[in-house]
PDB file of N, CA, C and O in Angstrom:
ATOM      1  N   UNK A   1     359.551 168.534  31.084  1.00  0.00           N
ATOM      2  CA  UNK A   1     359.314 169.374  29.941  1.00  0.00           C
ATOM      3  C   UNK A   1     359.627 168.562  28.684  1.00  0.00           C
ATOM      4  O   UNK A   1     360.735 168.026  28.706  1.00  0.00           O
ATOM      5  N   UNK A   2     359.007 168.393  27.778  1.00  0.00           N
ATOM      6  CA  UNK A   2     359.356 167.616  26.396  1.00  0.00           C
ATOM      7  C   UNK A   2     358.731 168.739  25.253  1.00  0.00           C
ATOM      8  O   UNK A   2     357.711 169.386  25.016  1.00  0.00           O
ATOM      9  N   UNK A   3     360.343 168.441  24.635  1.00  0.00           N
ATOM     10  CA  UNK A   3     360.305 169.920  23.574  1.00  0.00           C
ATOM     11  C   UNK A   3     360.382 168.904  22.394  1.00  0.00           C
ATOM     12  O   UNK A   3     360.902 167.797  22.530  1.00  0.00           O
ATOM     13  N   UNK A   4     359.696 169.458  20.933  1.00  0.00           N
ATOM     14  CA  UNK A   4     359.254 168.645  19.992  1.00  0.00           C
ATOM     15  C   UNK A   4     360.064 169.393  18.631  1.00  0.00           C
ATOM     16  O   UNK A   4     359.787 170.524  18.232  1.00  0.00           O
ATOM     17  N   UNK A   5     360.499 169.024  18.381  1.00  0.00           N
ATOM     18  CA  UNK A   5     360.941 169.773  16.909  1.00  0.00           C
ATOM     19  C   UNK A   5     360.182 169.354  15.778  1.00  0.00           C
ATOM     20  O   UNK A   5     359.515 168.374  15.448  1.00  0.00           O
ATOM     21  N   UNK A   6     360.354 169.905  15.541  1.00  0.00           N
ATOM     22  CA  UNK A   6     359.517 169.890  13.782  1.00  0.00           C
ATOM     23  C   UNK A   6     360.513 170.435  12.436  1.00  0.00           C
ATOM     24  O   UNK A   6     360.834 171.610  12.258  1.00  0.00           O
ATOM     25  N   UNK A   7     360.846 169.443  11.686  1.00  0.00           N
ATOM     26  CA  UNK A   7     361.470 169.872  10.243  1.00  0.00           C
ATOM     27  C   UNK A   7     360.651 169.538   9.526  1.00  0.00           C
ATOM     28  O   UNK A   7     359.753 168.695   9.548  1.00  0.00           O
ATOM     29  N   UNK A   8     361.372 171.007   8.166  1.00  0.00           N
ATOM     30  CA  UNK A   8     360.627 170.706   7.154  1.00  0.00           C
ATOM     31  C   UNK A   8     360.289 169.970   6.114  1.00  0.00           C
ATOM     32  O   UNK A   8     360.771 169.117   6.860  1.00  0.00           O
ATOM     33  N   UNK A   9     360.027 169.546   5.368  1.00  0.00           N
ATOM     34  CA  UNK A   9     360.140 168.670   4.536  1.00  0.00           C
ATOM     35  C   UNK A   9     361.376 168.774   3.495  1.00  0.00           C
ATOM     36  O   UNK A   9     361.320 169.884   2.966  1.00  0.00           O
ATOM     37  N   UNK A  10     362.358 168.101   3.059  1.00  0.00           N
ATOM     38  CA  UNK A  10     363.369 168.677   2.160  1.00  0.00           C
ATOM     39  C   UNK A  10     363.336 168.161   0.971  1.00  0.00           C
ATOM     40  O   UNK A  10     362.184 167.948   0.594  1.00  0.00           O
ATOM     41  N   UNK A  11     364.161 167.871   0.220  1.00  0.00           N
ATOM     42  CA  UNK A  11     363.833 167.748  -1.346  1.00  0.00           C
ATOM     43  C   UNK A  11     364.266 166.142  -1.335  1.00  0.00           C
ATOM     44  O   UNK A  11     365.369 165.764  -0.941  1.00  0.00           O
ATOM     45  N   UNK A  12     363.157 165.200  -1.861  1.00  0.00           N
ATOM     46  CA  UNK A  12     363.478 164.170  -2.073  1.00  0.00           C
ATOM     47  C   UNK A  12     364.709 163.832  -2.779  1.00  0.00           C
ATOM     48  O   UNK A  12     365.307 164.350  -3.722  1.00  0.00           O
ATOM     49  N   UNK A  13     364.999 162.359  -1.716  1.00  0.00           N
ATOM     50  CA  UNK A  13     366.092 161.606  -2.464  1.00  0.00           C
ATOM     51  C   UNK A  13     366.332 160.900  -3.436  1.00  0.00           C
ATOM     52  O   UNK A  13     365.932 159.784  -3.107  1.00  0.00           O
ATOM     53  N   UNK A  14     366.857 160.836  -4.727  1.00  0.00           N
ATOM     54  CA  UNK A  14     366.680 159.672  -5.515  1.00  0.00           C
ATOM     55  C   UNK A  14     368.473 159.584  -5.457  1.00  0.00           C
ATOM     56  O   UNK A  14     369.436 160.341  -5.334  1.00  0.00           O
ATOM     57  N   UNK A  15     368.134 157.953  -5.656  1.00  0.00           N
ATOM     58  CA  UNK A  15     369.023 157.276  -5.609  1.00  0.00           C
ATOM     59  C   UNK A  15     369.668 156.248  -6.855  1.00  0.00           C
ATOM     60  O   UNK A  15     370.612 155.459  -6.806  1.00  0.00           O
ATOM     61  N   UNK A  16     368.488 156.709  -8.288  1.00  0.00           N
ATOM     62  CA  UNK A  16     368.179 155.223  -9.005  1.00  0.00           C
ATOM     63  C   UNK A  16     368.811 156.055 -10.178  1.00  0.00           C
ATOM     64  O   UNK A  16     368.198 157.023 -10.629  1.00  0.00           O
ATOM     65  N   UNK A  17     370.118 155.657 -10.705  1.00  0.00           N
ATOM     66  CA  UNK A  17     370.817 156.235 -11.670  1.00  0.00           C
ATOM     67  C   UNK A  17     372.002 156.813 -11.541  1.00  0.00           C
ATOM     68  O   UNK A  17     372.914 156.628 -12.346  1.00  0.00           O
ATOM     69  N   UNK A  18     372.100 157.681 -10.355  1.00  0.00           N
ATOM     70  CA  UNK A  18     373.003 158.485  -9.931  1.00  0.00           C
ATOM     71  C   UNK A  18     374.106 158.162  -9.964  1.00  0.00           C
ATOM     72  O   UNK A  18     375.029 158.900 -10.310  1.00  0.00           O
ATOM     73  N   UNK A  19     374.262 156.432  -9.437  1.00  0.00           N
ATOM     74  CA  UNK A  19     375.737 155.910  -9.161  1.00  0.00           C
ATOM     75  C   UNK A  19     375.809 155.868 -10.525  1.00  0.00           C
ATOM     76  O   UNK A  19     376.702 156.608 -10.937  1.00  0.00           O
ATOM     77  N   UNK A  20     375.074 155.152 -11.587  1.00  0.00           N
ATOM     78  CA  UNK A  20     375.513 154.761 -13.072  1.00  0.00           C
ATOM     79  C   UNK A  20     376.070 156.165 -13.379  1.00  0.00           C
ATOM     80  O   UNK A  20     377.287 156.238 -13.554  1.00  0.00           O
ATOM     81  N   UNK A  21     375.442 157.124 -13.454  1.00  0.00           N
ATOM     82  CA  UNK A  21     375.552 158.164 -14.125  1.00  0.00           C
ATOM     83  C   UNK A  21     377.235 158.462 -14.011  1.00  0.00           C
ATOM     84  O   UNK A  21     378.128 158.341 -14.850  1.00  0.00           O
ATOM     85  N   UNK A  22     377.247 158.779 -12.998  1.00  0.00           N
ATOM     86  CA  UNK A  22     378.726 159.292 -11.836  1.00  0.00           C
ATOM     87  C   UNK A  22     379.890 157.946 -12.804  1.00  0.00           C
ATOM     88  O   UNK A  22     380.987 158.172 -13.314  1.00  0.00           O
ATOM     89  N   UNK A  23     379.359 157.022 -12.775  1.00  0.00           N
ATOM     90  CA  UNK A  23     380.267 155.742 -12.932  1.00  0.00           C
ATOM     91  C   UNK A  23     380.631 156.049 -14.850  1.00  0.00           C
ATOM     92  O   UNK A  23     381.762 156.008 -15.334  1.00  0.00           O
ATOM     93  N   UNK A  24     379.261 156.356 -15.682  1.00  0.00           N
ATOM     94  CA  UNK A  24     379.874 156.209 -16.784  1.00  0.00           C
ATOM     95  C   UNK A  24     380.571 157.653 -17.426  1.00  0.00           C
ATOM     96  O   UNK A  24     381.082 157.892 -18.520  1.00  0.00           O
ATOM     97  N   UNK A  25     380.309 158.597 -16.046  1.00  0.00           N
ATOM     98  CA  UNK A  25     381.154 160.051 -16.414  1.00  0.00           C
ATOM     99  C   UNK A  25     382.561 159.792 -16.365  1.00  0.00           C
ATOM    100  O   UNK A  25     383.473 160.143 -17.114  1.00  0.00           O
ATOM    101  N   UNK A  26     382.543 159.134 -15.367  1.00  0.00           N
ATOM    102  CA  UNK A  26     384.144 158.956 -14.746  1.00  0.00           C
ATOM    103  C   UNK A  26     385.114 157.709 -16.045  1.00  0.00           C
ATOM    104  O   UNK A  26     386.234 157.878 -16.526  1.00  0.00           O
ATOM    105  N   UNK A  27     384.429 156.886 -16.208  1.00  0.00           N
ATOM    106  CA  UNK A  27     384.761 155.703 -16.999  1.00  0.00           C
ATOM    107  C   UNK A  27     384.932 156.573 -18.215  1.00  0.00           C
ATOM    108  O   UNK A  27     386.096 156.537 -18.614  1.00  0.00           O
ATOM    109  N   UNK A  28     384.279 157.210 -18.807  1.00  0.00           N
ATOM    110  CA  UNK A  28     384.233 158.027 -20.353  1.00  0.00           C
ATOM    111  C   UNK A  28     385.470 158.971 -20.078  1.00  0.00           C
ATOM    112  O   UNK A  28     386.097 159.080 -21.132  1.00  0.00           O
ATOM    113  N   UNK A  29     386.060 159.698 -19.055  1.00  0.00           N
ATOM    114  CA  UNK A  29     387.243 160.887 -18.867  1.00  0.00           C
ATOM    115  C   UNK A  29     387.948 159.810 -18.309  1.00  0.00           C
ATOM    116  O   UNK A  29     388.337 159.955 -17.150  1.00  0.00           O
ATOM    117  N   UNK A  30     388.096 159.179 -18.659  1.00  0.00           N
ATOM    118  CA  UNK A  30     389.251 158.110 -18.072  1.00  0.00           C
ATOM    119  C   UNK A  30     389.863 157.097 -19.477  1.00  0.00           C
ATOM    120  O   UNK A  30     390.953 156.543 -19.619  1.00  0.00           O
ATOM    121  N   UNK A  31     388.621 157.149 -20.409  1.00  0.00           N
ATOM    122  CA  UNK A  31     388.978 156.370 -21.587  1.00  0.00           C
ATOM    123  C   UNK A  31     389.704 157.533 -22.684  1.00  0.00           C
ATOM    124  O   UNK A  31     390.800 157.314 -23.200  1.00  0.00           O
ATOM    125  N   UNK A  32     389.289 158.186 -22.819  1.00  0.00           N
ATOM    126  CA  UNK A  32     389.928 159.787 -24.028  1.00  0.00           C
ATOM    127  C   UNK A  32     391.697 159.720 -23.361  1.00  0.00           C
ATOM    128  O   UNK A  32     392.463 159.713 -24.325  1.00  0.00           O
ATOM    129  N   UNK A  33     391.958 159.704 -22.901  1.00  0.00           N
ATOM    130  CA  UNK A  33     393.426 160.008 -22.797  1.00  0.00           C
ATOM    131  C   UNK A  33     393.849 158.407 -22.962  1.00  0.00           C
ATOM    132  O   UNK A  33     394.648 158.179 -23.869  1.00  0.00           O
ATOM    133  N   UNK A  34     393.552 157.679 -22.452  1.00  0.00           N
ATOM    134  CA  UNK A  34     393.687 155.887 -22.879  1.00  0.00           C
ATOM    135  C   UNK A  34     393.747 156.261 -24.191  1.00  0.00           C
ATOM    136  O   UNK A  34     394.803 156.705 -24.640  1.00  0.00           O
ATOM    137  N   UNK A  35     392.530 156.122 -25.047  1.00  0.00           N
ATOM    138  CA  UNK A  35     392.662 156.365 -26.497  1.00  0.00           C
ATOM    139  C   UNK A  35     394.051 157.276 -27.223  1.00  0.00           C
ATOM    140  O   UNK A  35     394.908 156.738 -27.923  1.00  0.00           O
ATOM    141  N   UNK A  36     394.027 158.433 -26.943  1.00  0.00           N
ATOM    142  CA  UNK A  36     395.091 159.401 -27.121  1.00  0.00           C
ATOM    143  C   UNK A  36     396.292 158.708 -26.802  1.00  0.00           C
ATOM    144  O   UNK A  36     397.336 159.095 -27.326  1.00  0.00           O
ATOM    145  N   UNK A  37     396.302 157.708 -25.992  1.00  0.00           N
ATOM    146  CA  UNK A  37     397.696 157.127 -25.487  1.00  0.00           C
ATOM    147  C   UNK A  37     398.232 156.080 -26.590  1.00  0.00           C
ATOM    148  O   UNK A  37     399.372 156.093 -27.055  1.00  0.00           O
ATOM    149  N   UNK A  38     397.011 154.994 -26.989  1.00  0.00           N
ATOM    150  CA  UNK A  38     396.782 154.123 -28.017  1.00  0.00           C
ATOM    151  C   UNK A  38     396.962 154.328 -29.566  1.00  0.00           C
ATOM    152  O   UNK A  38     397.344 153.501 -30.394  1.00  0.00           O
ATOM    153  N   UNK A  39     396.458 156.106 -29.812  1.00  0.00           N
ATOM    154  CA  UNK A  39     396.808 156.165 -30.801  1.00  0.00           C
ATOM    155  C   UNK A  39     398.603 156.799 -31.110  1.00  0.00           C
ATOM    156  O   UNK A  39     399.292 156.422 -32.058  1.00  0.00           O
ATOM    157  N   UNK A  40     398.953 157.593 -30.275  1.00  0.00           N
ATOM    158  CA  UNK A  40     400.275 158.171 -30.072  1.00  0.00           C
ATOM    159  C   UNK A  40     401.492 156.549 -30.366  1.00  0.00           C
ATOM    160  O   UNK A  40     402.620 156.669 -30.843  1.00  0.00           O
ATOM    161  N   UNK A  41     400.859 155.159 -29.931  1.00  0.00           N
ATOM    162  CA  UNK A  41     401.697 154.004 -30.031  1.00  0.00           C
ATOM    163  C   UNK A  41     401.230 153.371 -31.553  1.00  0.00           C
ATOM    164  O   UNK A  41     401.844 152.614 -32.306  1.00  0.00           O
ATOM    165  N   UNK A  42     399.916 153.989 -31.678  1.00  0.00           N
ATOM    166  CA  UNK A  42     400.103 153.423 -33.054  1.00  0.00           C
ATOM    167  C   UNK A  42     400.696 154.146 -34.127  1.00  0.00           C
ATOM    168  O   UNK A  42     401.129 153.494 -35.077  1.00  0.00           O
ATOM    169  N   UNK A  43     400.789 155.419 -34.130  1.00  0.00           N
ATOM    170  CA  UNK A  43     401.653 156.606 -34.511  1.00  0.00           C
ATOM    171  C   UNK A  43     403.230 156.347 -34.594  1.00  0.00           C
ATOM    172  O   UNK A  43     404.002 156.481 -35.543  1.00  0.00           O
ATOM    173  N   UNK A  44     403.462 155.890 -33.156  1.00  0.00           N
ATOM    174  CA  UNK A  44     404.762 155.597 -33.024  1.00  0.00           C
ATOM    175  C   UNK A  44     405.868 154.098 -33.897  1.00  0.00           C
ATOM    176  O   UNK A  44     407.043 153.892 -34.200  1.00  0.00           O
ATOM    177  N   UNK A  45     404.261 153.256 -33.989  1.00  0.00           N
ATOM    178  CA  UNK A  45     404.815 152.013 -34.691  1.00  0.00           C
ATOM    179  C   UNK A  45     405.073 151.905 -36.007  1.00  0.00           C
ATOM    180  O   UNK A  45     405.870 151.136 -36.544  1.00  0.00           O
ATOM    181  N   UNK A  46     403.902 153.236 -36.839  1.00  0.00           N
ATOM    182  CA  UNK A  46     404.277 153.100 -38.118  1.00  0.00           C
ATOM    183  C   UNK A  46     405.021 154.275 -38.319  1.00  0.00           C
ATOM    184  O   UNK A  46     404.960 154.634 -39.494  1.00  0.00           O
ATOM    185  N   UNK A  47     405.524 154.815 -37.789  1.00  0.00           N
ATOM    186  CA  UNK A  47     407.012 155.885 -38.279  1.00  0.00           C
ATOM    187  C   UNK A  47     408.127 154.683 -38.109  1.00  0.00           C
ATOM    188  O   UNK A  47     409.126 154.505 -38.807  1.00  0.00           O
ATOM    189  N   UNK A  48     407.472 153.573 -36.490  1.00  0.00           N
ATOM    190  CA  UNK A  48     409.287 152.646 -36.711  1.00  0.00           C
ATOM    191  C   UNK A  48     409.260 152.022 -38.235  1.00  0.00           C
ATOM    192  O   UNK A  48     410.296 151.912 -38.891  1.00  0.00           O
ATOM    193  N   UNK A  49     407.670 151.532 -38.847  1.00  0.00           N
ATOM    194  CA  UNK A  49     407.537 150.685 -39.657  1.00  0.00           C
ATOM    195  C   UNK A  49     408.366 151.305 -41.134  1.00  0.00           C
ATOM    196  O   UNK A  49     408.893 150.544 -41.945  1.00  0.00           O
ATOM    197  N   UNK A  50     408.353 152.897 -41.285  1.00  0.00           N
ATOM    198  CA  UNK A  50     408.481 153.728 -42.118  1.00  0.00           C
ATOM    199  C   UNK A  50     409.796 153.972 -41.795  1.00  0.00           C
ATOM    200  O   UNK A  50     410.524 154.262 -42.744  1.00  0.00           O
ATOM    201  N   UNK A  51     410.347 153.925 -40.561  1.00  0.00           N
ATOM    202  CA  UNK A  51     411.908 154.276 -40.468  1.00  0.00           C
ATOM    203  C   UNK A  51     412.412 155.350 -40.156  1.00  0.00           C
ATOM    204  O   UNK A  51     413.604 155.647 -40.238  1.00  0.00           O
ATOM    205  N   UNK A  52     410.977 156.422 -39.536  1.00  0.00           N
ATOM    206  CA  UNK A  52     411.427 157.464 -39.320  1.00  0.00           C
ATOM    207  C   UNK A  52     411.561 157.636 -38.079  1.00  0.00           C
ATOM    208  O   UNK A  52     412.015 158.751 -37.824  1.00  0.00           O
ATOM    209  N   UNK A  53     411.258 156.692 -36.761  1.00  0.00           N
ATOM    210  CA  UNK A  53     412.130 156.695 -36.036  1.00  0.00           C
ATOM    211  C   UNK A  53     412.777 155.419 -35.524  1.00  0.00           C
ATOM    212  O   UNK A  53     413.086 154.495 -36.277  1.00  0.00           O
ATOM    213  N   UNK A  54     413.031 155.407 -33.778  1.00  0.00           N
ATOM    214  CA  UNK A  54     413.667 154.186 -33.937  1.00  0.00           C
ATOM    215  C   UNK A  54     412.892 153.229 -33.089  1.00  0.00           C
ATOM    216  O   UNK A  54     411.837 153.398 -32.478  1.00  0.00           O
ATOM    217  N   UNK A  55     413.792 152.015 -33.215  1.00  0.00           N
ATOM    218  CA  UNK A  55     412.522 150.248 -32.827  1.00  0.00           C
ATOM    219  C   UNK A  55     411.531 150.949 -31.882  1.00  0.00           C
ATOM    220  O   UNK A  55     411.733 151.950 -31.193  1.00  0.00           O
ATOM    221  N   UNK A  56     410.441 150.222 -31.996  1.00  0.00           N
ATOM    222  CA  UNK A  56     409.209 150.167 -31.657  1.00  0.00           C
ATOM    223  C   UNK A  56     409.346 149.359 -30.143  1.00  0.00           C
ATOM    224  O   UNK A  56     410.097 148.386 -30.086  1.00  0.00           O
ATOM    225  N   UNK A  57     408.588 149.804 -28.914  1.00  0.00           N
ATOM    226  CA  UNK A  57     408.823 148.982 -27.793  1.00  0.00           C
ATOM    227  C   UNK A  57     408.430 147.965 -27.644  1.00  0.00           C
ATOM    228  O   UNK A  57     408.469 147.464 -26.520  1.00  0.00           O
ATOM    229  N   UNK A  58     407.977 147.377 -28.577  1.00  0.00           N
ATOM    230  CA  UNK A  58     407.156 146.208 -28.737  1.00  0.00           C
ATOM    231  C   UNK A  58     407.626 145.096 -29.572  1.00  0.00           C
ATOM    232  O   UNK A  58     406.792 144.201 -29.709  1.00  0.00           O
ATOM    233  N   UNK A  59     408.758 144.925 -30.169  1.00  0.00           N
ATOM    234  CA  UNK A  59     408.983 144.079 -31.429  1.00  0.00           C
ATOM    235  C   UNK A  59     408.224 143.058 -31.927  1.00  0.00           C
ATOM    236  O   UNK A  59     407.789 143.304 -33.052  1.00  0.00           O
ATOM    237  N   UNK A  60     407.948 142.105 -31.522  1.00  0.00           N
ATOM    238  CA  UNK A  60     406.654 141.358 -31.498  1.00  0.00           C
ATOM    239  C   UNK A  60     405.268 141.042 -30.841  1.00  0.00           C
ATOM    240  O   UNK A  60     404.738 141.486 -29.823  1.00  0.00           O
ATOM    241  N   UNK A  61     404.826 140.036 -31.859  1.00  0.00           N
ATOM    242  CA  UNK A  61     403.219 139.528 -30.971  1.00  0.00           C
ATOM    243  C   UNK A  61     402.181 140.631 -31.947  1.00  0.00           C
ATOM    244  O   UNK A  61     402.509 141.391 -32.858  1.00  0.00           O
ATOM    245  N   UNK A  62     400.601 140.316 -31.237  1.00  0.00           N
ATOM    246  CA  UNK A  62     399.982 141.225 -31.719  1.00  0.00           C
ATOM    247  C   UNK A  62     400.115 142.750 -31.277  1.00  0.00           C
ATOM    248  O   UNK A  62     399.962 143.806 -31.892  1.00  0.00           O
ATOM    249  N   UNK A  63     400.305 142.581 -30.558  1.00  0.00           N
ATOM    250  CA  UNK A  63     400.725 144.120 -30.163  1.00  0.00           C
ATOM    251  C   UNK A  63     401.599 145.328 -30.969  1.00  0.00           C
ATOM    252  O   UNK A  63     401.487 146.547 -30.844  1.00  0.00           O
ATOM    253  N   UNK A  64     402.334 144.702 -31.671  1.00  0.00           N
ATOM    254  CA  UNK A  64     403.652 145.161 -32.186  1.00  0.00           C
ATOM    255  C   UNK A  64     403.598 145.656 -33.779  1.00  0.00           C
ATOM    256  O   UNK A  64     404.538 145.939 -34.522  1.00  0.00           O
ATOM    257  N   UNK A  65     401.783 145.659 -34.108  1.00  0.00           N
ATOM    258  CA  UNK A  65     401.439 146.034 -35.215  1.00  0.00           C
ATOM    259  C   UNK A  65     401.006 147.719 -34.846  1.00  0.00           C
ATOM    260  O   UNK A  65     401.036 148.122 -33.684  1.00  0.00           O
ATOM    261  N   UNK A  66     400.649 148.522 -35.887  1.00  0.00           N
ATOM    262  CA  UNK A  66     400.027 149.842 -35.952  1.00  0.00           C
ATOM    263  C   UNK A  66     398.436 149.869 -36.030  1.00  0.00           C
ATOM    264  O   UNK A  66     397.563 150.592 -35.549  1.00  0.00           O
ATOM    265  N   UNK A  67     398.462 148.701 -36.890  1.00  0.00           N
ATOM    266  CA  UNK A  67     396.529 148.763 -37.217  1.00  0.00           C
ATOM    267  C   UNK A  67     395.947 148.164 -35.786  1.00  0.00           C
ATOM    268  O   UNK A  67     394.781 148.519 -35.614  1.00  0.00           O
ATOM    269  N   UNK A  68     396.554 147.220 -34.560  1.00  0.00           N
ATOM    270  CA  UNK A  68     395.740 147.186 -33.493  1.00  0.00           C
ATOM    271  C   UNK A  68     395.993 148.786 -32.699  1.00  0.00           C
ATOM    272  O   UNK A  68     395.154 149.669 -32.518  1.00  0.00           O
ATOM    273  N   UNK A  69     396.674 148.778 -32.523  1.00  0.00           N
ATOM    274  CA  UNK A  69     396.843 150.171 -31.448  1.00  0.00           C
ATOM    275  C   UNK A  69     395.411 150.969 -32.126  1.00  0.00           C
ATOM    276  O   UNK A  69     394.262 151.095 -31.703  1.00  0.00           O
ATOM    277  N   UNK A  70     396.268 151.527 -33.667  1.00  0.00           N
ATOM    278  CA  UNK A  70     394.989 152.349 -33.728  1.00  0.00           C
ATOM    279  C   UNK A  70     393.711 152.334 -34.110  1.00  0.00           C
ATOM    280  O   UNK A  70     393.144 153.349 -34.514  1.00  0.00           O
ATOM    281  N   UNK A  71     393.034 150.956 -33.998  1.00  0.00           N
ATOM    282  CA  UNK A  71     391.687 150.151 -33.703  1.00  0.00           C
ATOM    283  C   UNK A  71     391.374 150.177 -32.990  1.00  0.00           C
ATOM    284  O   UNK A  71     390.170 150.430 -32.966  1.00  0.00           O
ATOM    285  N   UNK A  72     392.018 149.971 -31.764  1.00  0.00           N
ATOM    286  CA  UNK A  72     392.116 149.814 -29.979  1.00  0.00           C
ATOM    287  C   UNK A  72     391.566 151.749 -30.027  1.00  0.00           C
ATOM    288  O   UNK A  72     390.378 152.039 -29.888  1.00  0.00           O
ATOM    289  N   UNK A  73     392.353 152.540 -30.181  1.00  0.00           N
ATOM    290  CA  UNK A  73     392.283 153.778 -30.121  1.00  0.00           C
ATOM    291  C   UNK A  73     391.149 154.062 -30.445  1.00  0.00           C
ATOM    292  O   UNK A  73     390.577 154.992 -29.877  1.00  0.00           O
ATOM    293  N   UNK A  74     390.606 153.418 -31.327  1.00  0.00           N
ATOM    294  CA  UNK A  74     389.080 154.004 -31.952  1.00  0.00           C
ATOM    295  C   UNK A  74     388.202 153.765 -31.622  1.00  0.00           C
ATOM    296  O   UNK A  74     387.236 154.527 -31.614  1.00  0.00           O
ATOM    297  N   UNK A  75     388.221 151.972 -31.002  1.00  0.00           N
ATOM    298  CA  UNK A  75     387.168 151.760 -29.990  1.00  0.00           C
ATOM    299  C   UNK A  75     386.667 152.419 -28.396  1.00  0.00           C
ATOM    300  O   UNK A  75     385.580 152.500 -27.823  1.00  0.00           O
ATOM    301  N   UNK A  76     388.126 152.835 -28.039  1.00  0.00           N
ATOM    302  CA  UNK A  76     388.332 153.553 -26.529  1.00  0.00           C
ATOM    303  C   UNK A  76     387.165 154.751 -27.014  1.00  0.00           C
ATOM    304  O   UNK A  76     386.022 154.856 -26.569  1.00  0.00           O
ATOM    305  N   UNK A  77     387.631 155.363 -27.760  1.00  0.00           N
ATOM    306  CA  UNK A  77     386.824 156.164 -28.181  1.00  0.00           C
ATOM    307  C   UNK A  77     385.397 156.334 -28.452  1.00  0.00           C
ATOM    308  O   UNK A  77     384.854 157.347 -28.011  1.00  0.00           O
ATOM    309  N   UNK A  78     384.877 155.682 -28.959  1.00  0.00           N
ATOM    310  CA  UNK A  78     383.628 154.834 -29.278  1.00  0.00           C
ATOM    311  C   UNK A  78     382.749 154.658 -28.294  1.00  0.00           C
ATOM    312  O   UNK A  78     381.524 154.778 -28.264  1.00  0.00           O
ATOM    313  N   UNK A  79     383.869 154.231 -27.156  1.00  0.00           N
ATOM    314  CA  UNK A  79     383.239 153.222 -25.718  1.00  0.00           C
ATOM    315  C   UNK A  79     382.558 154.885 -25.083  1.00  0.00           C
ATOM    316  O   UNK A  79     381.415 155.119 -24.692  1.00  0.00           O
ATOM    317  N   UNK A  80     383.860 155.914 -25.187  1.00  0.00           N
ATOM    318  CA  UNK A  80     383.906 157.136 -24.010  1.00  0.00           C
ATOM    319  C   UNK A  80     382.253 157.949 -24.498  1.00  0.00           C
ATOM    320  O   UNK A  80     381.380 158.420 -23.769  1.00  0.00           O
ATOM    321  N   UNK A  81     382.350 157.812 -26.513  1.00  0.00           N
ATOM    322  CA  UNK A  81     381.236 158.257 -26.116  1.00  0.00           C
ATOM    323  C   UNK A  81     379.745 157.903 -26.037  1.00  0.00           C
ATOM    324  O   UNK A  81     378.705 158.561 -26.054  1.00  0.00           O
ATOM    325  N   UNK A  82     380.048 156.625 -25.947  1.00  0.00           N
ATOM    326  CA  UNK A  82     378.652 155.798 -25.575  1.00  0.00           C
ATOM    327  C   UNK A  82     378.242 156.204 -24.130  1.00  0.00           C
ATOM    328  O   UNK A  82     377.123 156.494 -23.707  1.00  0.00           O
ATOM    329  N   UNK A  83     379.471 156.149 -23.466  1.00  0.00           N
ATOM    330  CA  UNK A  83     379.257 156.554 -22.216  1.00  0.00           C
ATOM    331  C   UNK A  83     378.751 158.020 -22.057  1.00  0.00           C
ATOM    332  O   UNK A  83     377.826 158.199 -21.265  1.00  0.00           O
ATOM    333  N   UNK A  84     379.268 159.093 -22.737  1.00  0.00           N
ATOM    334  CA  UNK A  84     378.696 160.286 -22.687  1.00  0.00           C
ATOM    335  C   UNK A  84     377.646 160.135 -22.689  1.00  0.00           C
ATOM    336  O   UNK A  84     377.208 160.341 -21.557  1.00  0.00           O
ATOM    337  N   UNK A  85     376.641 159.771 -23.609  1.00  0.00           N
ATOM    338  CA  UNK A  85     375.672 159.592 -24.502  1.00  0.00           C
ATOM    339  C   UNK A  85     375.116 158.996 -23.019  1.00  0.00           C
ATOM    340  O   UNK A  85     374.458 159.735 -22.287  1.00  0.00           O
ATOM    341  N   UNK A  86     375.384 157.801 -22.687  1.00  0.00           N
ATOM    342  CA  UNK A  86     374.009 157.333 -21.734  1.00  0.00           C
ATOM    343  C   UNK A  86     374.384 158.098 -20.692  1.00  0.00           C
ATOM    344  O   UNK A  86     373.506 157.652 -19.953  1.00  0.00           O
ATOM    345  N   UNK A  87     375.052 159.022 -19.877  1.00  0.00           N
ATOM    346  CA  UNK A  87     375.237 159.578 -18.936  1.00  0.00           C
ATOM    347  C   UNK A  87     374.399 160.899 -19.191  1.00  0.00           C
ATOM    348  O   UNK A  87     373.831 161.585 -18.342  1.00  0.00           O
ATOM    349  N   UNK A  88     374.462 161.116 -20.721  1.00  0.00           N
ATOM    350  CA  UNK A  88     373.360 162.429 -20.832  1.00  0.00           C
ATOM    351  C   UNK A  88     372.084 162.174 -20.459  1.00  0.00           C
ATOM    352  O   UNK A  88     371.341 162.901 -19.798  1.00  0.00           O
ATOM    353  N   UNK A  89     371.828 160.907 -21.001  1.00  0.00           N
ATOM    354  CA  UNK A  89     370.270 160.267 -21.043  1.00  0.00           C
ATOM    355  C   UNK A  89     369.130 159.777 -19.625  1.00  0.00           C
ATOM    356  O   UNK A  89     367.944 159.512 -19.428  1.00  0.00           O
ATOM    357  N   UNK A  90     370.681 159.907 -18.745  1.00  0.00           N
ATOM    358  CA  UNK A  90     370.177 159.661 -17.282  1.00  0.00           C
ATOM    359  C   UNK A  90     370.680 160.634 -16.089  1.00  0.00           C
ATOM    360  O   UNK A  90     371.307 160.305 -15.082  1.00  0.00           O
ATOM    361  N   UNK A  91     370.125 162.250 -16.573  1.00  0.00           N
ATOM    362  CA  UNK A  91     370.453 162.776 -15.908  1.00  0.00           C
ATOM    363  C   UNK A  91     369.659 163.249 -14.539  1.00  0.00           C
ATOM    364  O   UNK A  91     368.720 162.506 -14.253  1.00  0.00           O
ATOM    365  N   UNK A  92     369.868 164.308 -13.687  1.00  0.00           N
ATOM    366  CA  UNK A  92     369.225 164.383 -12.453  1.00  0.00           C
ATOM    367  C   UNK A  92     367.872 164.915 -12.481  1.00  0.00           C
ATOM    368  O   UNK A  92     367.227 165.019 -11.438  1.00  0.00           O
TER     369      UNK A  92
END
């Protein structure tokens, strides 16, 4: 006896974007709190710079300024929503 099945046709697969997409969702909610973190240290450096609170964890190097942190902060930012932006542009 040979029994035959038959399925139906189902909804094509695409495959061409999907990972990017997934990749620059995840990368963009992963950079906003980075940023938020970046600017909170650049926050933190110019109150030490101002004296309103105390040393900065950083005392030297480039790091140990306010204007990189919150440059750094602005670019994170920048980056997350470029990423929005092309993750909108390549959707399903």
């Amino acid at each position: 006896m040979i029994v035959k099945l038959r399925f139906g046709s189902g909804p094509q697969i695409r495959r061409e974007g999907i990972k990017n997409r997934r990749a620059a969702i995840t990368a963009a909610a992963l950079l906003t709190p980075f940023s938020v973190l970046a600017f909170a240290l650049g926050g933190w450096r110019l109150a030490a710079d101002l004296q309103w609170t105390s040393q900065f964890a950083i005392p030297a190097g480039p790091l140990s300024h306010w204007q990189v942190w919150i440059t750094f902060s602005f670019l994170l930012q920048v980056a997350a929503a470029l990423l929005n932006r092309y993750a909108e542009t390549h959707e399903d």
